[in-house]
C-alpha positions in Angstrom: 3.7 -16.5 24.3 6.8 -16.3 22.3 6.0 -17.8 19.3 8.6 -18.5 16.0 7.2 -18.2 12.6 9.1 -19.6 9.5 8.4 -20.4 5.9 9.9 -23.8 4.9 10.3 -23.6 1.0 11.1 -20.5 -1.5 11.1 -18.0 1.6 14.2 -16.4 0.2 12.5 -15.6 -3.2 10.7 -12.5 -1.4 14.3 -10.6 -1.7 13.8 -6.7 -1.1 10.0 -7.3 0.6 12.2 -10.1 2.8 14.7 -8.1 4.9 15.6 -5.0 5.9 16.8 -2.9 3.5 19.3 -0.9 4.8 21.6 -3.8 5.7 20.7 -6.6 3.1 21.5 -6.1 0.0 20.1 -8.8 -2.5 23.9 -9.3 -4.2 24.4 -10.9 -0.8 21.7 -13.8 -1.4 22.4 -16.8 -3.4 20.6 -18.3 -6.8 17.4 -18.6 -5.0 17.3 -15.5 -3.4 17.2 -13.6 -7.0 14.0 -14.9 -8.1 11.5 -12.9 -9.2 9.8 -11.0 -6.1 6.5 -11.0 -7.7 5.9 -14.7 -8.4 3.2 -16.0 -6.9 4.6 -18.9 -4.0 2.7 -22.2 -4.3 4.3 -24.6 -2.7 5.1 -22.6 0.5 3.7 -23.3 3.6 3.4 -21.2 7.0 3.4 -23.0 9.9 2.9 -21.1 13.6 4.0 -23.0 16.9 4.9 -22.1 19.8 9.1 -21.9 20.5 8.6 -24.1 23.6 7.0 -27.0 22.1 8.9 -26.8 18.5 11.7 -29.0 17.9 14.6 -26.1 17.4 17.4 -28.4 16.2 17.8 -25.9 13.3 19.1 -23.1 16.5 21.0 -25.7 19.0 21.5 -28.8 16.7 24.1 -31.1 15.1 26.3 -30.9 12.4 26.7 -34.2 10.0 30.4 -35.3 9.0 31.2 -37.3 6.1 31.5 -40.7 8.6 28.5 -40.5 9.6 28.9 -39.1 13.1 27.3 -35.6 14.4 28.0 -33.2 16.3 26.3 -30.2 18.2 26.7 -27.3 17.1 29.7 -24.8 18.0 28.9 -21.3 19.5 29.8 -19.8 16.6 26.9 -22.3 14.4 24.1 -21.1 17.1 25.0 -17.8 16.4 25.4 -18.1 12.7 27.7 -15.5 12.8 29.9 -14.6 9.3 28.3 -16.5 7.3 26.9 -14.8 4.2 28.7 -11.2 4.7 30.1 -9.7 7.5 28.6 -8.0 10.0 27.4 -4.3 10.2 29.1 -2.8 13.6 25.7 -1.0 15.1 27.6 0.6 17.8 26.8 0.9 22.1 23.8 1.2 23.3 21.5 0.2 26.2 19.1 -2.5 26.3 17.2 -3.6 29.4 19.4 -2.5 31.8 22.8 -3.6 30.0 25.1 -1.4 27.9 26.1 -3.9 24.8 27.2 -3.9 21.8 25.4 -5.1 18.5 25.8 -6.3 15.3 23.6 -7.2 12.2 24.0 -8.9 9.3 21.5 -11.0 6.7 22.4 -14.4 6.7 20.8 -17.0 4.5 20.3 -20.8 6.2 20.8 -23.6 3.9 18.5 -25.6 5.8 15.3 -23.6 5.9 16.0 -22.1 2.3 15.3 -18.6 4.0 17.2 -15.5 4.5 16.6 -13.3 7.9 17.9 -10.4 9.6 20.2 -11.2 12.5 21.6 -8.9 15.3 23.7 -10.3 18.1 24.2 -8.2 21.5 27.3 -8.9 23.7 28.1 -6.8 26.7 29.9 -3.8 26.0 33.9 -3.3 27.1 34.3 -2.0 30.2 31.0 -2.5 31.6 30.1 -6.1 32.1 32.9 -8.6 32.8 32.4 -12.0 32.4 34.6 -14.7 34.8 36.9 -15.4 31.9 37.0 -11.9 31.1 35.7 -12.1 27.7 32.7 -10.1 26.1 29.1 -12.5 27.0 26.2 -13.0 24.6 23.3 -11.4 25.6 21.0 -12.7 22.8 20.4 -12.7 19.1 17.7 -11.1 17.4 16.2 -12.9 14.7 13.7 -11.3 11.7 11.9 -12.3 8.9 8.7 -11.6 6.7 5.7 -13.4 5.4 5.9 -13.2 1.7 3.5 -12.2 -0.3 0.9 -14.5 -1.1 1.8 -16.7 2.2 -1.1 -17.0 5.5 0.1 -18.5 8.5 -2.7 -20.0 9.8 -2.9 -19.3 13.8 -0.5 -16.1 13.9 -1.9 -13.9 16.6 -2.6 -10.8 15.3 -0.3 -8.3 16.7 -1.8 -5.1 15.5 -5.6 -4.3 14.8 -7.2 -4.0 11.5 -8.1 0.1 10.5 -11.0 1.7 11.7 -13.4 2.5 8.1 -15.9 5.2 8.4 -19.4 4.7 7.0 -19.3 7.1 4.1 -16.5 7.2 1.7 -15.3 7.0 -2.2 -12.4 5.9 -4.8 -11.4 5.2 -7.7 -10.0 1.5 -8.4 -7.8 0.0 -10.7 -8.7 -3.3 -11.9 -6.1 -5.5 -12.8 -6.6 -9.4 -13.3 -3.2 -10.7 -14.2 -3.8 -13.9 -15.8 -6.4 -12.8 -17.9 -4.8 -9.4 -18.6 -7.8 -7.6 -18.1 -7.3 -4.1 -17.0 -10.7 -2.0 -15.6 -10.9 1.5 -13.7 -14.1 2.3 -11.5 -15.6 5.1 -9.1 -17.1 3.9 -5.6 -19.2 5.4 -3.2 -20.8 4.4 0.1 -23.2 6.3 2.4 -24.5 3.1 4.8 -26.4 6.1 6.5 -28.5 7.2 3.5 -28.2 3.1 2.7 -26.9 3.6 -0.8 -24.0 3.4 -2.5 -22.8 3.8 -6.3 -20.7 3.0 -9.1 -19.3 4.5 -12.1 -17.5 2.5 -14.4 -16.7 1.0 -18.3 -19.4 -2.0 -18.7 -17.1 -5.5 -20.6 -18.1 -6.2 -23.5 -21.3 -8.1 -24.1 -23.3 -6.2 -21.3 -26.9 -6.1 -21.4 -26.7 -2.3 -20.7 -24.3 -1.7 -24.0 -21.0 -0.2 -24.2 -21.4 3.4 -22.6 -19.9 4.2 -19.2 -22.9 2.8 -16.7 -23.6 5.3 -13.0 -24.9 2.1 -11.0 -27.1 3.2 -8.1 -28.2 0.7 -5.3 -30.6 1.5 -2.6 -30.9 -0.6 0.0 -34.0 1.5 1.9 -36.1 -0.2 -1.1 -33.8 -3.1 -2.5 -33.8 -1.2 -5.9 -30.5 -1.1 -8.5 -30.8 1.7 -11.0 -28.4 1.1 -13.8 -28.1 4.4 -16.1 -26.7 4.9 -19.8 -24.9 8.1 -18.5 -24.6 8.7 -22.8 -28.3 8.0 -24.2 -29.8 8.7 -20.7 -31.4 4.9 -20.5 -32.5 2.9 -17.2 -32.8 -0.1 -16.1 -34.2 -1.0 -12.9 -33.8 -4.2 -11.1 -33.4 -6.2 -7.3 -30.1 -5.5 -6.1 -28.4 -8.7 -6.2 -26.9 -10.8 -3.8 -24.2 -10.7 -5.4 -23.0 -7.3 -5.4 -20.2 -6.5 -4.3 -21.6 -4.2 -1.3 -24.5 -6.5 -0.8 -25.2 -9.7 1.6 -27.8 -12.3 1.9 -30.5 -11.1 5.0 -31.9 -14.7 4.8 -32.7 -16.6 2.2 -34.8 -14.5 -0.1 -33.7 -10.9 0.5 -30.6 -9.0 0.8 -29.3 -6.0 2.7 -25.7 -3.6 2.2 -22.8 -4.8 4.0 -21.4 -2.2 6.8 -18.0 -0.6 6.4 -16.3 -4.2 7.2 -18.2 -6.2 5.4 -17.8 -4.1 2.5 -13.7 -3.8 2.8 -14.3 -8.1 3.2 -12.6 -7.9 7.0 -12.7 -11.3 8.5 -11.4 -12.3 12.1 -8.8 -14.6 10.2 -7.1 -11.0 9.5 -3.4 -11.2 10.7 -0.7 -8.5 10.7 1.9 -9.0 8.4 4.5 -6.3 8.3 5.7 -3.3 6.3 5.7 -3.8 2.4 6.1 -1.1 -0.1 3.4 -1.0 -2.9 3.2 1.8 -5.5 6.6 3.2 -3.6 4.5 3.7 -0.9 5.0 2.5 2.7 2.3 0.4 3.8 1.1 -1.8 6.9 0.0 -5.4 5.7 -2.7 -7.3 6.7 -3.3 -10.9 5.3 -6.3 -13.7 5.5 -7.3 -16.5 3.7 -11.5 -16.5 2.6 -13.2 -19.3 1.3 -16.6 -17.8 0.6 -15.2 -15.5 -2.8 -16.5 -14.9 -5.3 -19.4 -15.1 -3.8 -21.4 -17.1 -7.2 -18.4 -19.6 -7.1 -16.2 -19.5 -3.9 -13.0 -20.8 -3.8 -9.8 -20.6 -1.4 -8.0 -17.2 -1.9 -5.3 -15.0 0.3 -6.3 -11.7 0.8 -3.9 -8.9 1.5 -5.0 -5.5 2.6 -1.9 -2.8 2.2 -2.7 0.6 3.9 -0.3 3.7 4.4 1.7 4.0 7.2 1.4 6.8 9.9 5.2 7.6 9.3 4.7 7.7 5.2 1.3 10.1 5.9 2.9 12.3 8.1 6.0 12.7 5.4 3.3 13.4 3.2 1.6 16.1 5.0 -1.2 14.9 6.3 -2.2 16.9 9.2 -4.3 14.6 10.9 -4.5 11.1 11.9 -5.5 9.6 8.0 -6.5 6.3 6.9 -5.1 5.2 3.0 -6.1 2.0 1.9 -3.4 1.5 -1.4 -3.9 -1.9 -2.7 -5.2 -5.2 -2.2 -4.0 -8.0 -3.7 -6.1 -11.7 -4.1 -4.5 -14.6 -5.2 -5.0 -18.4 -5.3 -3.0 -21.8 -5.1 -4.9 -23.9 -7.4 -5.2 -22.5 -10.6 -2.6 -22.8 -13.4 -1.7 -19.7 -14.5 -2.1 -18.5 -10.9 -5.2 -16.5 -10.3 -4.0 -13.0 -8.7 -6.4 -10.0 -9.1 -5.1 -6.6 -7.7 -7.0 -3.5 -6.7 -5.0 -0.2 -6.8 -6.8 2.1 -4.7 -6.7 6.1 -5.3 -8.5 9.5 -4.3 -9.7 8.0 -1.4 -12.0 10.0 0.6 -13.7 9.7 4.3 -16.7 11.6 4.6 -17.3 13.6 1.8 -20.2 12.5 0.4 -22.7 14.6 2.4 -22.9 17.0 -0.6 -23.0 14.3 -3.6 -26.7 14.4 -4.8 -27.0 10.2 -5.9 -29.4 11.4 -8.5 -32.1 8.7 -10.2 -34.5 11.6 -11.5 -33.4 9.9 -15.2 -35.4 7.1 -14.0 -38.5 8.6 -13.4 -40.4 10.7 -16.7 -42.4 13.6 -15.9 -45.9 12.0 -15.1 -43.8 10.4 -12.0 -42.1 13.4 -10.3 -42.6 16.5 -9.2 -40.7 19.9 -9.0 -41.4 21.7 -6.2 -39.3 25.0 -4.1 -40.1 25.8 -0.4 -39.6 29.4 0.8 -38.0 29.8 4.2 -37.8 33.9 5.2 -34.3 35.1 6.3 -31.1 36.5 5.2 -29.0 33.6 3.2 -26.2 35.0 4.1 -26.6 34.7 7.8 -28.3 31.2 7.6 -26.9 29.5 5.1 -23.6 30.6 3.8 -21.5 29.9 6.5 -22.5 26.2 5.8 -24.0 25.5 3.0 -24.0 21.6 3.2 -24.9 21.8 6.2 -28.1 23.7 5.3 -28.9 20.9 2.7 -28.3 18.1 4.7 -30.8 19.2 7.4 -33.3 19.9 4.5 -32.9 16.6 3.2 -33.6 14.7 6.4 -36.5 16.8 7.1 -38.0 16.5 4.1 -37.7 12.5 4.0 -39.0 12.4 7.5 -42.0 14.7 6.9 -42.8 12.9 3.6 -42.1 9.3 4.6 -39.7 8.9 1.6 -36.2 7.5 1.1 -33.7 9.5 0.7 -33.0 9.2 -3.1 -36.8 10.1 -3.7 -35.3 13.8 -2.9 -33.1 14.7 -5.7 -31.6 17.8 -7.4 -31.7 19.9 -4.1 -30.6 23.4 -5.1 -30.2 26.6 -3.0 -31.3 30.1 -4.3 -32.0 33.3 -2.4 -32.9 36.8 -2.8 -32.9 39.7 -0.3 -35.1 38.4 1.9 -35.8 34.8 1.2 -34.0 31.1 0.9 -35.5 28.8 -1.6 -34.7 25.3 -2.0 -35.9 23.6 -5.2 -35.9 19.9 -5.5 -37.0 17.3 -7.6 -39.8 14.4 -5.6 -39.9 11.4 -7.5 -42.4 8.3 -7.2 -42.1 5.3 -5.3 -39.5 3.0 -6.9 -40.9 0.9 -10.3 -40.4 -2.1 -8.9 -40.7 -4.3 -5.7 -37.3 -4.5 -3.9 -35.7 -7.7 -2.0 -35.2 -5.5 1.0 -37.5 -6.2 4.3 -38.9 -3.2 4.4 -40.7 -1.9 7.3 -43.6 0.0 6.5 -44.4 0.5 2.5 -43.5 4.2 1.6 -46.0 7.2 0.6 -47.2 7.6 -2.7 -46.4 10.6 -4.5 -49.3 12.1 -4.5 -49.3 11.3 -0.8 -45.7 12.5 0.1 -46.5 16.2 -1.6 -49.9 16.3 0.6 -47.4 15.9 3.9 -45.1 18.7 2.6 -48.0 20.5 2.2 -49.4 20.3 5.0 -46.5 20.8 6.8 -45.4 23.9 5.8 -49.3 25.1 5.7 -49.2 24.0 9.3 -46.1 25.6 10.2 -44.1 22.8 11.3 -41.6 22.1 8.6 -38.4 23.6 10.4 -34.7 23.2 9.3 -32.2 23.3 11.2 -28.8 25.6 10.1 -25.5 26.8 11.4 -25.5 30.6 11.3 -22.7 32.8 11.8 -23.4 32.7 15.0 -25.2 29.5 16.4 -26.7 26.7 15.2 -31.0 28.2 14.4 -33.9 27.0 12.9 -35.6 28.2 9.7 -39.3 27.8 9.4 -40.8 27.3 5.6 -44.0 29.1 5.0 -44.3 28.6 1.2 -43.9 26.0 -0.9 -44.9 26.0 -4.9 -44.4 23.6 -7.8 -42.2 25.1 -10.1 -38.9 24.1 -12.7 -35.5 25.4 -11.7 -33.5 26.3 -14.9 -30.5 23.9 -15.5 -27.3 25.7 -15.3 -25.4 26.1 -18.6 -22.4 23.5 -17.8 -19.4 26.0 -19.0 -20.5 28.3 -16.8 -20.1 25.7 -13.4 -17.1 27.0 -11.1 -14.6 24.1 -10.3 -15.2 22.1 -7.8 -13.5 23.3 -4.1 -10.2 21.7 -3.2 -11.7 19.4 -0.4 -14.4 18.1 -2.8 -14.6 14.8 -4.6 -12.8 15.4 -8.3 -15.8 13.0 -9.3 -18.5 15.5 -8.0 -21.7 14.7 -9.8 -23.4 17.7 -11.4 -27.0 18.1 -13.2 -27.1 17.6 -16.7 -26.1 21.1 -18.5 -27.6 19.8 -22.0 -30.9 20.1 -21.6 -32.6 23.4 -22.9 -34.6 25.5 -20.6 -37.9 24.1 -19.1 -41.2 25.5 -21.1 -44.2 25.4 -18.7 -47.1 28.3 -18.0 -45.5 29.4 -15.1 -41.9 29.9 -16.1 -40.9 30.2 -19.4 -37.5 30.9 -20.0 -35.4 31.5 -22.9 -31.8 32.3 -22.9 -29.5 34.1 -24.8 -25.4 34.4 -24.4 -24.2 38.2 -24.0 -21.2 40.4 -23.0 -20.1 39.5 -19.2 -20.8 42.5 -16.5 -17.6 43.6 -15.0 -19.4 43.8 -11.3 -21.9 40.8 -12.0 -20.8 37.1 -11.7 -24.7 35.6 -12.2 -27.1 33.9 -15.5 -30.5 35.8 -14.9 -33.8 34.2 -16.5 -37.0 36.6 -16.8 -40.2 35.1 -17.5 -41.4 35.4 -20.8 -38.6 37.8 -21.6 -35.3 37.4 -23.1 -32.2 37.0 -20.8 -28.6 37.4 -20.7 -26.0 34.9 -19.5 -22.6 35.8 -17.6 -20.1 33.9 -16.3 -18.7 33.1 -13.2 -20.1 31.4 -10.1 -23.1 32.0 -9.3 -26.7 31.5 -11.1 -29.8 33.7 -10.3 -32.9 34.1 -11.8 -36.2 36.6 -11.8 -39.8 35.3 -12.1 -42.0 38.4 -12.6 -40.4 40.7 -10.7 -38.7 38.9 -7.9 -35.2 38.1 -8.5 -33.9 34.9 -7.4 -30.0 33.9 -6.8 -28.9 30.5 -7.5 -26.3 28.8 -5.6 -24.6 26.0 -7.3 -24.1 22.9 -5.7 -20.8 22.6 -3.8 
C-alpha cells in the first residue's frame, strides 16, 4: 500500500534534519524554515492515510483568482517545478526499464507549510519519443521527514527495531533540559546471571548521602544492594518496581525486564529515517508511551537513534556492530516542554563475563567465608589460553553444586604454581533480607552451601570444564581449604586489556593484609627484580613487593602465583 505521510503545521522548522543535504540548502527556505531546529514542535500533527483514499487536491488541484473563480492546476503547478530554486541537473540514467533524465530541487509549499525534496524523471533524448515529439514525464519523486518530536500514529514500520544482546554496559549522560539538570551513570546488565548494576552521583538529599553509590540488583533473590563505594556502607532493600530495569510479575513482586523491555521497545516503534546526533549518522526509530514514568505516567515520544552500518563501517568496525547513541523523550503538555535526553557512550555487548558484581561489603566476616579449591594440572595448558573462560565454568559449577546465586560467589581469583591451579573465592550468606522475587526453591544456608562443596570435591565430582591449548577438558578439584587471599597492592594492577570495560571493577587495594593463624602476612616495598614481574608473601616472614603484572604468593614452602583478574 502506497501510503503519503505529511506534517500539516511547522514541518519546515526541521531545516537541515528535513531534506537532503546535499541539494537543499537552508538559505533556500523562507522565514519559517529558519527556526530553531531544536524546538520542541507542539502543535504539529502526523496524520498517515492511504494515497488512494486521501483527498490530493494539494498534487492535482485548483488555483484561486482574485474573482473568485478556480482553476486546475497547470502541468507545471503538479509538478511544482521552479519554484524555490532551480533545479539540480542529476544527469541519465536508467530506471525500470527507461533511460530518463532527472532533476531535483527542494521546494517549499505554501499550503502545507512544509519543505520536501523533489526529483522529476522525463525520458531521455533520443530514446523515448513521445507523439508530439517532446520529452514525457515519467513521475516525480517526492521526500520528506518526520521531525523530531513528531509520531505518526499508524506508519507501518518499514525497517525492524535492533537486535540487543542480553549482557551489555554504558555510560549515560543525563540531561533534563527544562530543569537543567545534568547527571552521568554506568550500566550493566547480565539477564543470564539476573543482575544488573549501577554506578553513579546520588542528587542531593539522598538517603544514601552524597558519595558516588555502586547499586547492585539481583533479581535470583529480589535483593538491591546500594554501596557507599567511599565509607564502604550498605544498604539493603526489595528491588523496586520502579527501577528502571525492573517490572511488576503480578501484583506483589517484581522481576528484571529482558533486553527489550529494558531498552522500553514497544510495537508502536516506527522507522523514522536518518538523523545525525553527536555528528554521528544514525537510524531513527520513534513511538509514543503512555505508561512513563512508571510512579506517574504520562504521554511522551520516544526516539531511539542508533549508528548506521555505513557510519560503522567508516569507522572501522570489522563486524556487523550495534551503537545505540541517543535517546531523546519529550512531551506536549508541559510548559516549558519536558525533553530528557540520554547520550549513550562505551557501549559494550558481551563483556561482562569477567566483571565480578561484587556485594562481599555487605556481608562482615561472621557471614562469609574464604575458601580456595586445588585442581592438579599445568595452568598454562588449562587455563591461560582462556582465562575467563576458566572462571566462568568455575562459577557456574560452583553455584550449581552449592545451590547459591551467582552473586553469593564473589572475588573469584586464579593462582597457580608448578603443578597446581587454585581458585580462591569469597561464599557469602544468604541475602539479609526477604526479596519480592518468586523464588523457586529457598537457597542453602551457608553453612549448608560449604558442606556441598565439600563434599563434592571429597567425592570427586566437582569438575570444571576449560579450553586448553588444545581442546576443550575438564579439571577435577581434589582439595579445597578455607583460607584469605592477600589483596593486591592497587599501584601495582596492570591496565586493563584493550577489549575490556574502561569501568572494570577491581578489589579494594586499601585494605592491609589479612592476619589469621594460618596466613599471616606482612609486606614490605623493595627494589624491583630485573627477571621477576610478581609480589611474593611468606608466612610469618617478611616479603618483598615488585611490580608488574602478576601477583604470587608462598605459604610455607609452596609458592603460589596470582593471576589478576582480567
Amino acid at each position: 500500500m502506497l501510503l503519503l505521510v505529511f506534517v500539516t503545521t511547522l514541518f519546515s522548522s526541521v531545516t537541515k534534519a528535513a531534506y537532503d543535504r546535499t541539494v537543499c540548502d537552508q538559505d533556500a527556505f523562507k522565514a519559517k524554515a529558519t527556526q530553531n531546529p531544536d524546538v520542541l514542535h507542539h502543535d504539529i500533527d502526523c496524520e498517515v492515510t492511504s494515497l488512494a483514499a486521501y483527498n490530493s487536491s494539494f498534487i492535482f488541484g485548483t488555483r484561486p483568482f482574485a474573482n473568485g473563480t478556480q482553476h486546475i492546476f497547470s502541468v507545471g503547478d503538479s509538478f511544482r517545478m521552479a519554484v524555490t530554486q532551480p533545479e539540480l541537473y542529476l544527469g541519465v540514467l536508467q530506471t525500470d526499464g527507461v533511460i530518463a533524465e532527472a532533476w531535483r530541487a527542494c521546494i517549499y509549499m505554501d499550503s502545507l507549510d512544509a519543505t520536501f525534496n523533489a526529483t522529476w524523471y522525463f525520458t531521455a533524448n533520443n530514446s523515448w519519443t513521445s507523439t508530439i515529439g517532446l520529452q514525457s514525464p515519467l513521475w516525480l519523486e517526492v521526500t520528506g521527514r518526520t521531525p523530531p518530536g513528531v509520531y505518526c500514529e499508524n506508519r507501518i514500520n518499514t525497517k525492524p527495531l535492533p537486535n540487543i544482546t542480553d549482557n551489555f554496559s554504558y555510560r549515560t549522560e543525563i540531561v533534563d533540559t527544562a530543569t537543567k539538570y545534568i547527571n552521568f551513570m554506568s550500566e550493566y546488565y547480565y539477564l543470564q546471571m539476573r543482575v544488573s548494576e549501577y554506578e553513579y552521583q546520588p542528587e542531593t538529599g539522598s538517603p544514601y548521602g552524597s558519595n558516588p553509590i555502586r547499586r547492585l540488583h539481583d533479581f535470583r533473590t529480589g535483593v538491591a544492594y546500594i554501596m557507599d563505594t567511599v565509607l564502604g556502607n550498605c544498604t539493603v532493600t526489595p528491588i523496586s518496581k520502579l527501577s528502571a530495569d525492573a517490572t511488576a510479575a503480578d501484583s506483589v513482586h517484581v522481576r528484571m525486564k529482558n533486553e527489550r523491555e529494558f531498552f522500553s521497545f514497544n510495537n508502536k516503534f516506527t522507522y523514522a529515517g536518518q538523523r545525525v546526533a553527536r555528528d554521528i549518522d544514525c537510524d531513527v526509530w520513534v513511538s509514543v508511551k503512555d505508561d512513563w514514568p512508571a510512579n506517574q505516567p504520562f504521554e511522551t515520544h520516544w526516539e531511539w537513534y542508533f549508528a548506521t552500518a555505513a557510519w560503522l563501517e567508516l569507522a572501522g568496525y570489522q563486524y556487523e556492530a550495534l551503537l545505540p547513541v541517543m535517546l531523546r523523550i519529550t512531551a506536549q503538555a508541559f510548559d516549558p516542554p519536558f525533553e530528557r535526553i540520554y547520550h549513550i557512550y562505551d557501549y559494550r555487548e558481551g563483556e561482562l563475563n569477567n566483571r565480578d558484581f561484587d556485594i562481599s561489603t555487605c556481608f562482615n566476616k561472621t557471614h562469609r567465608v574464604e575458601y580456595i579449591v586445588t585442581f592438579p594440572g599445568n595452568y598454562s595448558i588449562f587455563v591461560a589460553p582462556s582465562l575467563t573462560d576458566f572462571r566462568d565454568q568455575f562459577l557456574v559449577t560452583t553455584t550449581s553444586i552449592c545451590q547459591v546465586s551467582y552473586l553469593r560467589v564473589a572475588r573469584t581469583r586464579v593462582d597457580y604454581d608448578s603443578n597446581n591451579i587454585y581458585v580462591s573465592f569469597s561464599l557469602l550468606d544468604q541475602a539479609p533480607i526477604a526479596g519480592d522475587v518468586q523464588q523457586s526453591e529457598p537457597e542453602a544456608s551457608l553453612q549448608e552451601a560449604g558442606d556441598r562443596l565439600q563434599s563434592a570435591i571429597n567425592n570427586g565430582y566437582f569438575l570444571s570444564r576449560c579450553q586448553c591449548k588444545w581442546s576443550k577438558a575438564q579439571l577435577k578439584a581434589t582439595k579445597v581449604s578455607i583460607g584469605v587471599a592477600p589483596t593486591p597492592n592497587p599501584k601495582a594492577a596492570p591496565p586493563p586489556p584493550p577489549h575490556q570495560h574502561s569501568l572494570q571493577q577491581r578489589p579494594p587495594r586499601d585494605q592491609p593484609p589479612s592476619s589469621r593463624d594460618d596466613l599471616r602476612l606482612s609486606v614490605q616495598r623493595a627494589k624491583p627484580s630485573p627477571k621477576a614481574s610478581s609480589t611474593s608473601y611468606s608466612k610469618g616472614k617478611q616479603v618483598k613487593l615488585l611490580p608488574a603484572g602478576d601477583v604470587h604468593w608462598t605459604k610455607t614452602k609452596t609458592t603460589f602465583r596470582h593471576i589478576y583478574k582480567q
